[in-house]
LUMPA-238030 format. One line per field, with one value per residue (C-alpha): residue number from 1; residue in one letter; y, x, z. Coordinates in Angstrom, 1 decimal. Example, Ala and Ser with C-alpha at 12.3 -4.5 7.8 and 13.67 -1.06 7.14 Angstrom:
// LUMPA-238030
resi <- 1  2
resn <- a  s
Y <- -4.5  -1.1
X <- 12.3  13.7
Z <- 7.8  7.1
***
This chain:
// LUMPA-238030
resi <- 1  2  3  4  5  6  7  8  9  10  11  12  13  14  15  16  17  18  19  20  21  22  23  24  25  26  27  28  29  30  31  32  33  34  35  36  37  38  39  40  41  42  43  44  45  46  47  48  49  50  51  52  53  54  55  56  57  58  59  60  61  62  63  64  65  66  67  68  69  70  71  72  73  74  75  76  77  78  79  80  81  82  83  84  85  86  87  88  89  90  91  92  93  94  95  96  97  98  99  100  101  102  103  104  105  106  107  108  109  110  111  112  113  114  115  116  117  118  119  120  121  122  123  124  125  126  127  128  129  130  131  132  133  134  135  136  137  138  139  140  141  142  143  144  145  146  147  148  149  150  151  152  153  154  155  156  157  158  159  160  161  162  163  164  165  166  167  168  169  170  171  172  173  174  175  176  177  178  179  180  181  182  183  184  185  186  187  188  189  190  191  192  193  194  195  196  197  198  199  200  201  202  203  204  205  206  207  208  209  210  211  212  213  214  215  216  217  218  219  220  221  222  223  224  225  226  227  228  229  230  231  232  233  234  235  236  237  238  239  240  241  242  243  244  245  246  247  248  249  250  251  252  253  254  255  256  257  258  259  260  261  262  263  264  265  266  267  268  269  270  271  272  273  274  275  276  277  278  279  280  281  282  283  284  285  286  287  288  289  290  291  292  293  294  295  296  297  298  299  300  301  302  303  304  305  306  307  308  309  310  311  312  313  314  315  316  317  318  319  320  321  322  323  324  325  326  327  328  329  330  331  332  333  334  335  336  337  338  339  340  341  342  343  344  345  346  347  348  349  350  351  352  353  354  355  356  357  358  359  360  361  362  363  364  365  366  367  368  369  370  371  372  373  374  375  376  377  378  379  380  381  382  383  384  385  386  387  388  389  390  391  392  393  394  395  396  397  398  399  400  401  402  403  404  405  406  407  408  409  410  411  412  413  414  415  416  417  418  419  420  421  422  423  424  425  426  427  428  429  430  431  432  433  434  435  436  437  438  439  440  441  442  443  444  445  446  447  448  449  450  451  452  453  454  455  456  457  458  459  460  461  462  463  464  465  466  467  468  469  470  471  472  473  474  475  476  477  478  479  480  481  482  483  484  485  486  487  488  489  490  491  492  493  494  495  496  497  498  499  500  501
resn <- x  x  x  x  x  x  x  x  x  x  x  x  x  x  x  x  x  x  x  x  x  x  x  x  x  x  x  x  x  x  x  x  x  x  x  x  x  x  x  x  x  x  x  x  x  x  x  x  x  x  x  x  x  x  x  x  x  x  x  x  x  x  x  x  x  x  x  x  x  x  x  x  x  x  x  x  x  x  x  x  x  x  x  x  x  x  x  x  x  x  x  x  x  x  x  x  x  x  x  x  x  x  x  x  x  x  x  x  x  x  x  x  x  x  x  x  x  x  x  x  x  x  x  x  x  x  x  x  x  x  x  x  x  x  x  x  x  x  x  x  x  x  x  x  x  x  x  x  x  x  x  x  x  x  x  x  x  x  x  x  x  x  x  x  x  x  x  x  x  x  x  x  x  x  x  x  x  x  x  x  x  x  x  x  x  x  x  x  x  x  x  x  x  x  x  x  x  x  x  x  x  x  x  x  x  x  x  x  x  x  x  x  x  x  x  x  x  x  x  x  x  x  x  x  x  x  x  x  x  x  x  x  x  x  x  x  x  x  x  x  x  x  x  x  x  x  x  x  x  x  x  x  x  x  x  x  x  x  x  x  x  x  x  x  x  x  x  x  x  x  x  x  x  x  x  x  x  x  x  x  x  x  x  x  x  x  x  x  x  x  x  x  x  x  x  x  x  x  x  x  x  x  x  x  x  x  x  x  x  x  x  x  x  x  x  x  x  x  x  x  x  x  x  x  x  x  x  x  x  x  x  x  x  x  x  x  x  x  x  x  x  x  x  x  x  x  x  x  x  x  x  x  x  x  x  x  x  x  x  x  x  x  x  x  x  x  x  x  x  x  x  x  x  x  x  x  x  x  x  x  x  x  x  x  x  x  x  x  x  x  x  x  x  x  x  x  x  x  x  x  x  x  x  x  x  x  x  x  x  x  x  x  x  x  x  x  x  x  x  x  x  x  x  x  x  x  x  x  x  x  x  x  x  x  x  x  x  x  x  x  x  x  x  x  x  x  x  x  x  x  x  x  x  x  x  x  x  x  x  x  x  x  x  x  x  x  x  x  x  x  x  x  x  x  x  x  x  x  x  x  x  x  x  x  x  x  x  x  x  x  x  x  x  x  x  x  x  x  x  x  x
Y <- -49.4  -51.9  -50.9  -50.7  -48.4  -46.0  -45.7  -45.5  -42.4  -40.5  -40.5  -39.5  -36.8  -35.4  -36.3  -34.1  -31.0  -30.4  -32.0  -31.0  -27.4  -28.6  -25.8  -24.4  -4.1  -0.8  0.1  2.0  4.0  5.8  8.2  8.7  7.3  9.2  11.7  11.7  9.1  8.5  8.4  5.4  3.9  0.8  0.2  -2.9  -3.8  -0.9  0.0  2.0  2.8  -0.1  -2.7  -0.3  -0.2  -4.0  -4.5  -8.0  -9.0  -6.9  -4.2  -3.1  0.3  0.2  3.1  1.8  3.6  1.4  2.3  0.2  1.1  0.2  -2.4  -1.4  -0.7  1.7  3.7  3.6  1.4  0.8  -1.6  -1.6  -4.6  -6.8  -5.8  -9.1  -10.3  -12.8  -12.0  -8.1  -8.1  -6.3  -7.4  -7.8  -9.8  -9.2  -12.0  -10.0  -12.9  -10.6  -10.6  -14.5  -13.4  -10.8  -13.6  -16.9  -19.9  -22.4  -23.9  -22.3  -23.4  -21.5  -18.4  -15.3  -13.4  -10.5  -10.8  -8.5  -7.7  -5.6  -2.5  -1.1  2.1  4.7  2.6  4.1  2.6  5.2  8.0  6.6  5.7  2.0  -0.5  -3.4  -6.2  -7.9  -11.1  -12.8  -12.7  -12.1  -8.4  -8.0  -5.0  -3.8  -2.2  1.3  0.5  -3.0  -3.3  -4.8  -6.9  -5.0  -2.7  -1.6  -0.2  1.9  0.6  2.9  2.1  3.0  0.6  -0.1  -2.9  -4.5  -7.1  -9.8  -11.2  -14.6  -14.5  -17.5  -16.2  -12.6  -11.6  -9.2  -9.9  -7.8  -4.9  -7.6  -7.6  -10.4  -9.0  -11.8  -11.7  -8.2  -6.1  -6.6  -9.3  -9.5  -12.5  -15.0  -15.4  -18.6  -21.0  -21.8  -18.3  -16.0  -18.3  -17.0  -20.2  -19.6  -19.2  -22.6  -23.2  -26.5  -25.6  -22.5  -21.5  -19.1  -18.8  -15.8  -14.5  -12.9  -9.0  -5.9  -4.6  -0.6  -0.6  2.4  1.7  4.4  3.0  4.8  5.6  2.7  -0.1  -2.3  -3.5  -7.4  -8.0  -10.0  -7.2  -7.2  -4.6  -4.5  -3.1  -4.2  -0.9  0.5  2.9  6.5  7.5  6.0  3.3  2.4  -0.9  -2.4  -5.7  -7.2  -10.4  -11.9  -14.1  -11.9  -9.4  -10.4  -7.9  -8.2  -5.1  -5.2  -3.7  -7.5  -8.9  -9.2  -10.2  -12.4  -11.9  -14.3  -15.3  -18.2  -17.4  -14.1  -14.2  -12.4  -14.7  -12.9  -14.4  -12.8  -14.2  -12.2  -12.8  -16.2  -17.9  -17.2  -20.5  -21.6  -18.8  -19.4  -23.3  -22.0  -19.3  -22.0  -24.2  -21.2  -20.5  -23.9  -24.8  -22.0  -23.6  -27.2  -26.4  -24.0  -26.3  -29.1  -27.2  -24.3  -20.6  -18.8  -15.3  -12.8  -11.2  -11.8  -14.3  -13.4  -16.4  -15.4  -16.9  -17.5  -18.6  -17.1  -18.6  -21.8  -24.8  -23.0  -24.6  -22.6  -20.7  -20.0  -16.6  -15.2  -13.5  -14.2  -17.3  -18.0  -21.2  -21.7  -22.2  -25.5  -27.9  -31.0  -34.7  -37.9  -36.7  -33.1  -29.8  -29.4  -26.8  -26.7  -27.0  -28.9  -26.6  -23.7  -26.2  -26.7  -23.7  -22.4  -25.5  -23.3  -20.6  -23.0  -24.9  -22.0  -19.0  -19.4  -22.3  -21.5  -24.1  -23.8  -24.0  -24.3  -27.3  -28.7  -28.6  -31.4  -30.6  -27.7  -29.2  -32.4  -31.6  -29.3  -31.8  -34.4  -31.3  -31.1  -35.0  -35.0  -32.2  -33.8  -37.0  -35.9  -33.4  -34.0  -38.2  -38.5  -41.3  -41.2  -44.3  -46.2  -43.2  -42.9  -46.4  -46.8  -43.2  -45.1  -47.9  -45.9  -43.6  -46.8  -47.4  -44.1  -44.0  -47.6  -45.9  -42.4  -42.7  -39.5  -39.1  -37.1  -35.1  -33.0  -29.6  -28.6  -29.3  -32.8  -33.1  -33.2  -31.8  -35.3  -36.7  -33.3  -33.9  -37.8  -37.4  -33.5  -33.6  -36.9  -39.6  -37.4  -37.1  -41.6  -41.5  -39.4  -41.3  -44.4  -42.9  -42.3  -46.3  -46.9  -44.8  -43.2  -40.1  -38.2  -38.7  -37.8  -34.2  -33.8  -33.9  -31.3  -29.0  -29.1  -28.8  -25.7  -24.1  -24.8  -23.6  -20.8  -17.9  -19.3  -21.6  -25.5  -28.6  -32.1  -32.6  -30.9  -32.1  -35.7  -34.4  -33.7  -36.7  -38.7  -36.6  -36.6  -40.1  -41.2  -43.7  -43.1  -43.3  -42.1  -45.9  -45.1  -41.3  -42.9  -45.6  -43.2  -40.0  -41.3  -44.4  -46.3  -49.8  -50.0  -50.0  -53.4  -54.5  -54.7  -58.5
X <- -9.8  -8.3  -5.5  -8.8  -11.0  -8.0  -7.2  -11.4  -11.1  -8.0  -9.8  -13.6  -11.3  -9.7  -12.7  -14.8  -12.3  -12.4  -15.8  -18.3  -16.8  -16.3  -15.4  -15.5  -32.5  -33.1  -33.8  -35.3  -37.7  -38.9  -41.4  -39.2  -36.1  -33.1  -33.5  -29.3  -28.5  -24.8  -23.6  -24.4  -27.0  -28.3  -31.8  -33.7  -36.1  -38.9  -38.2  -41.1  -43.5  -45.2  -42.3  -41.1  -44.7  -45.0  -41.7  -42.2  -38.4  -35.2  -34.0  -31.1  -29.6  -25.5  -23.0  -19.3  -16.3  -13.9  -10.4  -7.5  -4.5  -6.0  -8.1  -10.7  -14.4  -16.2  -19.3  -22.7  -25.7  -29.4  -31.3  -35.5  -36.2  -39.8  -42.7  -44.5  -43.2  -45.2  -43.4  -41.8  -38.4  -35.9  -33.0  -31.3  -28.3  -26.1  -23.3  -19.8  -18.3  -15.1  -14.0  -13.5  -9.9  -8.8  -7.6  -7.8  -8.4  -8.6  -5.1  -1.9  -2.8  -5.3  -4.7  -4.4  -1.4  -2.7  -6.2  -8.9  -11.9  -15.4  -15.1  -19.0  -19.9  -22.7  -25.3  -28.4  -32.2  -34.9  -32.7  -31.8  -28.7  -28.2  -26.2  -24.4  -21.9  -19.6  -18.3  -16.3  -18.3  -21.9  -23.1  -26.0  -28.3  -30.3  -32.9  -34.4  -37.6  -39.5  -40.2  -43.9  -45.5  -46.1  -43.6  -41.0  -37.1  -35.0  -31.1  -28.2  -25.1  -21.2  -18.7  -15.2  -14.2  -10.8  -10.0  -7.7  -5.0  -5.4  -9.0  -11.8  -14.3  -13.5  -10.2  -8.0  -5.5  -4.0  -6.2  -9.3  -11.3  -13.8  -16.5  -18.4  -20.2  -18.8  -21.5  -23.3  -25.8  -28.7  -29.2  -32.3  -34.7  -36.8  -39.0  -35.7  -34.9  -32.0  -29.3  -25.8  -23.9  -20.1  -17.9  -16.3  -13.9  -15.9  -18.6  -20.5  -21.1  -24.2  -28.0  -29.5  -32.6  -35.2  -34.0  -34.2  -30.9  -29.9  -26.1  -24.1  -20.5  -18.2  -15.0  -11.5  -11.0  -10.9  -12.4  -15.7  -18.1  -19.7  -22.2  -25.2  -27.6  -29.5  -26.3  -25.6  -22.0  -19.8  -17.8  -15.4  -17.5  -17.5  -17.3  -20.5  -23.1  -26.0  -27.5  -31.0  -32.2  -35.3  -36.1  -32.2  -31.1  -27.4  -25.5  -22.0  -19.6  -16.2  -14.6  -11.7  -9.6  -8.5  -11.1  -12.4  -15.8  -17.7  -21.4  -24.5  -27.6  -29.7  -33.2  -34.1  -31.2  -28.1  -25.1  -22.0  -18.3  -15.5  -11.9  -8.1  -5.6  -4.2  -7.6  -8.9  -9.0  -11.1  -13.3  -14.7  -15.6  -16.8  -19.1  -20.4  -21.1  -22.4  -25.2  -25.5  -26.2  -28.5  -30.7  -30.4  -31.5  -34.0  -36.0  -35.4  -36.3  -37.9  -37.5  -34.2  -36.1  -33.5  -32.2  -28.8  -26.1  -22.2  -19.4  -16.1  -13.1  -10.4  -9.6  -11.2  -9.1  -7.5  -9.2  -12.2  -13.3  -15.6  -18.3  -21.9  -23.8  -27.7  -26.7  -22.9  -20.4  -16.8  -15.1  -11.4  -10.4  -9.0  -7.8  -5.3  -6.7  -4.6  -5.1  -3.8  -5.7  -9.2  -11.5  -13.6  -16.9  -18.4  -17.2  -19.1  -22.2  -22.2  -22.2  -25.0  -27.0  -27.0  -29.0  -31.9  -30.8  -29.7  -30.3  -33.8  -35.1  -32.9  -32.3  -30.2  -26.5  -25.3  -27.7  -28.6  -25.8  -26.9  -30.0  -28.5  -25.0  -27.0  -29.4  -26.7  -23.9  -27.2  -27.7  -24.1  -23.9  -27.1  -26.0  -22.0  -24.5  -26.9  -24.6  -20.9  -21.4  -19.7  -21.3  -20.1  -21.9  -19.2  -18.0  -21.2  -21.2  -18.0  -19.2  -22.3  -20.1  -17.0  -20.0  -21.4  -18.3  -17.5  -20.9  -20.4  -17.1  -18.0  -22.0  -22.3  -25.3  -25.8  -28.3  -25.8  -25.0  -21.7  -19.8  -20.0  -17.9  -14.1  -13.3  -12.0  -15.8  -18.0  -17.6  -18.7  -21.3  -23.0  -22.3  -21.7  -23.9  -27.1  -26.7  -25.8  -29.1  -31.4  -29.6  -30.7  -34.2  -34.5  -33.7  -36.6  -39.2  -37.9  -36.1  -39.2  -40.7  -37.1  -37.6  -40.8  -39.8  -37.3  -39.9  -42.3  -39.8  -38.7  -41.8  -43.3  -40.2  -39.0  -37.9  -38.5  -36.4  -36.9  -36.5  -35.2  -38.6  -40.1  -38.3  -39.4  -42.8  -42.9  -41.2  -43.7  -46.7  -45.0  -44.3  -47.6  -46.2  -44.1  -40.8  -39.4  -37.7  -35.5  -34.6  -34.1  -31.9  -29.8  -30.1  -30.1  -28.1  -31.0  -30.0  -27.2  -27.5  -27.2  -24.2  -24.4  -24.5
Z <- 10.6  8.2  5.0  2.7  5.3  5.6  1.8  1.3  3.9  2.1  -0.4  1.0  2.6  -0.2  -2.7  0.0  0.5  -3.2  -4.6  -1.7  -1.2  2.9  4.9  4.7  7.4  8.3  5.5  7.4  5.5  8.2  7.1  3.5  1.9  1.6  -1.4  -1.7  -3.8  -4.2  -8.5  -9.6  -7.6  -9.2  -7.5  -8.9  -6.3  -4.5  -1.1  -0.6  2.2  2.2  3.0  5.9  7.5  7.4  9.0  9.3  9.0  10.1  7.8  8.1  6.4  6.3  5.3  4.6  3.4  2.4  3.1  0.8  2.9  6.0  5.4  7.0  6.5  8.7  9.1  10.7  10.9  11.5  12.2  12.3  14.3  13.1  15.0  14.2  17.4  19.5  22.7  24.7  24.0  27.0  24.5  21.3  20.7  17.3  16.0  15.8  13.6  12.4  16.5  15.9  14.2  17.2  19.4  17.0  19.0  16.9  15.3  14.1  10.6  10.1  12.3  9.7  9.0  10.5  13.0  12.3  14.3  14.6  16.6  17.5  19.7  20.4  20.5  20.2  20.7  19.2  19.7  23.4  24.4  25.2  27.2  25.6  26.6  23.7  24.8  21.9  18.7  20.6  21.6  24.1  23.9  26.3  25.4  27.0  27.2  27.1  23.3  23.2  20.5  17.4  18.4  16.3  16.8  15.3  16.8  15.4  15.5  14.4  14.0  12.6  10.4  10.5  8.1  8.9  6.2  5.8  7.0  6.8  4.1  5.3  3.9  2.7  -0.3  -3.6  -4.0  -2.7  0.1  0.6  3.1  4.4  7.9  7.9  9.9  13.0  12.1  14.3  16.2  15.3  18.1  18.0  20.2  21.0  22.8  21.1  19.1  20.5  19.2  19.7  16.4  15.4  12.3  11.5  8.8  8.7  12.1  10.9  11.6  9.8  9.4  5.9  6.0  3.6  2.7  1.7  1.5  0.6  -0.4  -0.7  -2.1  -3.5  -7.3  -9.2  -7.3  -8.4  -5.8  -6.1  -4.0  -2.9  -4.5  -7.9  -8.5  -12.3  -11.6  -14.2  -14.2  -11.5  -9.0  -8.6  -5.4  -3.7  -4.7  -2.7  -3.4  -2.0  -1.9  -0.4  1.4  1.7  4.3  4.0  2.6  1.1  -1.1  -3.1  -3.4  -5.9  -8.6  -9.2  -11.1  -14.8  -15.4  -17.9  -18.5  -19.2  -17.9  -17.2  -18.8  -16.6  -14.3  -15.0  -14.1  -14.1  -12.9  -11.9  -12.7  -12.0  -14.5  -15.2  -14.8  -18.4  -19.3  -16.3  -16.2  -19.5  -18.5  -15.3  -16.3  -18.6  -15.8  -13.5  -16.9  -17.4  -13.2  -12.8  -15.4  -14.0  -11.2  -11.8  -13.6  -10.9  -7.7  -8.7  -10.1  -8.7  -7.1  -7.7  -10.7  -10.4  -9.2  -9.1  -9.1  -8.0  -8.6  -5.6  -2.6  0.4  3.3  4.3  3.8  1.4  -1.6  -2.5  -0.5  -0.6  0.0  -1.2  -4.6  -4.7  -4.2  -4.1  -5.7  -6.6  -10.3  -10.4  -8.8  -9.3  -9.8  -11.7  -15.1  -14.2  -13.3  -13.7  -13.8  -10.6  -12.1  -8.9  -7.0  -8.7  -9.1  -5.6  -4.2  -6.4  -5.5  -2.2  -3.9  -3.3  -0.6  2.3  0.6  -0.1  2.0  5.4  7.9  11.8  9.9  13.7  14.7  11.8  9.0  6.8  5.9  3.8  2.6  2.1  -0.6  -1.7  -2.4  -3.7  -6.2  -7.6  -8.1  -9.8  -12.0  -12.7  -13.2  -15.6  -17.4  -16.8  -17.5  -13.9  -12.0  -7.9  -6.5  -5.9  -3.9  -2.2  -1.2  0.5  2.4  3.6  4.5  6.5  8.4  9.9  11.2  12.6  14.0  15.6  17.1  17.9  18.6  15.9  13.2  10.2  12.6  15.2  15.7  14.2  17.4  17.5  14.6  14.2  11.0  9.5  9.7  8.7  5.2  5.5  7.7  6.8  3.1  1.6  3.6  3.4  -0.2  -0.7  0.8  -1.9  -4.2  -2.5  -2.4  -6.0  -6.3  -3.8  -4.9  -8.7  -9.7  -10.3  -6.7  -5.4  -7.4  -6.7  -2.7  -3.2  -5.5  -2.7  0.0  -1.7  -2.8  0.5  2.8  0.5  2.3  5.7  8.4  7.8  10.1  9.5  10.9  7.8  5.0  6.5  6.6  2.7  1.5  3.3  2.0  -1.5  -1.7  -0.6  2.3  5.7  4.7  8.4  8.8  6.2  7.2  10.8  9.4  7.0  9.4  12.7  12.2  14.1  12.4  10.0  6.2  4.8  2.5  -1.1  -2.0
***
């Protein structure tokens, strides 16, 4: 790679790290809800007998007592597992991402201070003891009985949190705990069979699934609790809260006596961000941006369908930006350029973007990365575009002109499972190439047909699992012509993008 390659890829690199935010339900209502409610309760969305009898998705029902000294979150859990099943199940499998920071593997630089891990015992199917097998982050469950189609499951469980210091996403620092990928998540099983990818510190190494959420969090004197839930918590808690949420993809929380908040909303969504002291300055830009993104995109893609999004301030672990989760995302508060520090606003931008593009329409994380950090990153330039005055062609050019190259060298697409990619190229080829090509497309066939893709993409996919097969399948229907040359070209690398001039 010549003087001027290397120089264009410092800067793709560093542009990347800080513009693209790179790397980095039982409720189960069976038969009636609790009638305990802990003080304060804040429930905004029916969990009623209905939603339990359907049991179309997972629901999962999660007690957590939080304990500051030790760092540690522990309790019990259930699981109802969807009886719209085409096929008997003889086993479940559940991610135990926390386990990934007992023996850290992957780099002194980013090993935590302390490791952490995800204790679980006394496994119980339907009130039968079960088997199980952990192996790394991935626990197998056998099942008692053969569970037919249209069969449901009640799987109880205890387990013990430990939170590492220093932590990727989940973390421990000050009086904060950042509580992300934090319970037994079960497994998604496709025409694929069960996906029991291995933890990897390049991108998000997570494939979740629609679930209902109850969550009771009992937390010390003091403490608030952010979380993924509709949870109107602006004061500290009382002892307990239980939140619910319905139809989520995951369940993230923030439990802190750090943070401040500053409230707003975006037409009917309340939009709150939470800032420690020192950041005052930033927050105010940022919750501006937060109100201001939620809108922007809202009327580009399509209604947000929660009530509520929380933006918190601070970093999560080495090498994170900013992060994305249903209901609540992370971003640091600035961050140095030429001209001095600036607020992060495309940070916060980008990781609501994955509100839409994640949280609602889901995609394989693990096989298919671009499709959601694509349209995410082709969101936040659009918005820095259209409302910050910031135009990134040039950038997006010389990306489109380094990937080639790499591509000619390494034989890699935009189109790989995440480990294919060395963490110097994920950024180029997952975040930044896929969004030089919607902005190609909107010079091919117009803005407005570019939008109206993504509209129909998300209105079509929301709530569901989508393909890069699909989102071909709607630009071609929306544009009114086969336009799978130039996803092949720009995608697959199946002939090399022409030079300007």
């Amino acid at each position: 790679m010549n003087g001027w390659m290397r120089r264009a890829m410092v800067e793709l690199r560093f542009w990347v790290c800080l513009g693209f935010c790179l790397i980095l339900a039982l409720i189960a209502l069976m038969g009636q809800l609790d009638r305990q409610q802990a003080s304060g309760a804040h429930a905004r969305l029916s969990m009623g007998k209905a939603a339990v009898q359907s049991v179309s998705r997972p629901v999962y029902r999660i007690w957590a007592d939080y304990d500051d000294e030790a760092r540690t979150v522990s309790g019990r859990m259930e699981v109802t597992l969807p009886a719209d099943r085409p096929e008997t199940w003889k086993e479940v499998y559940f991610h135990l991402y926390p386990n990934a920071f007992r023996r850290w593997q992957w780099g002194e630089h980013t090993k935590p201070k302390e490791p952490g891990y995800l204790d679980v015992s006394d496994i119980k199917v339907n009130g039968r003891k079960a088997t199980s097998h952990i192996d790394g982050t991935v626990m197998r469950v056998k099942l008692p009985e053969p569970l037919a189609p249209g069969q449901s499951a009640r799987i109880k469980m205890t387990y013990r949190l430990k939170l590492p210091k220093g932590g990727s996403r989940l973390n421990a620092f000050g009086q904060t705990a950042f509580l992300a990928q934090w319970y037994p998540m079960l497994a998604v099983k496709d025409e694929d069979g069960w996906h029991t990818e291995p933890y990897t510190t390049v991108g998000d190494p997570f494939y979740s699934q629609m679930s209902d959420f109850e969550v009771t969090f009992r937390v010390p004197e003091g403490y608030r609790v952010i979380t993924s839930a509709d949870d109107d918590l602006s004061h500290p808690v009382k002892g307990a809260v239980t939140l619910r949420q319905e139809n989520m993809r995951d369940f993230a929380a923030v439990i802190t006596k750090d943070y401040e908040v500053i409230q707003g909303a975006a037409g009917d969504v309340e939009v709150n961000l939470w800032y420690q002291k020192g950041m005052e300055r930033e927050a105010k830009k940022l919750h501006q941006a937060a109100v201001s993104g939620m809108q922007f995109f809202g009327n580009l893609f399509g209604p947000y369908p929660y009530r509520e999004v929380d933006v918190v301030l601070g970093e999560t672990g080495y090498g994170i930006a900013g992060m994305e989760y249903p209901g609540l995302v992370t971003s640091i508060p600035k961050y140095p350029t030429r001209e001095g520090e600036r607020p992060a606003v495309n940070v916060v931008v980008h990781e609501l973007a994955h509100q839409w593009w994640y949280a609602v329409v889901g995609n394989n994380q693990v096989k298919e990365p671009w499709l959601d950090e694509g349209l995410t990153t082709f969101s936040e330039l659009l918005y820095m575009h259209d409302k910050m005055g910031e135009d990134q062609r040039d950038l997006l050019a010389r990306a489109a002109e380094v990937s080639d190259e790499i591509h000619e060298k390494q034989g890699v697409t935009s189109v790989e499972p995440l480990y294919k990619y060395s963490d110097s190229i994920y950024g180029l080829m997952v975040y930044t190439r896929p969004a030089a090509m919607l902005w190609e497309l909107m010079d091919e066939i117009g803005k407005e047909k570019v939008l109206e893709i993504l509209q129909t993409y998300y209105d079509r996919y929301k709530f569901q699992v989508a393909t890069t097969r699909d989102f071909i399948r709607v630009a071609n229907e929306v544009a009114g012509k086969d336009l799978t040359s130039f996803f092949d070209r720009w995608l697959f690398f199946k002939e090399n993008i022409k030079k300007a001039g």
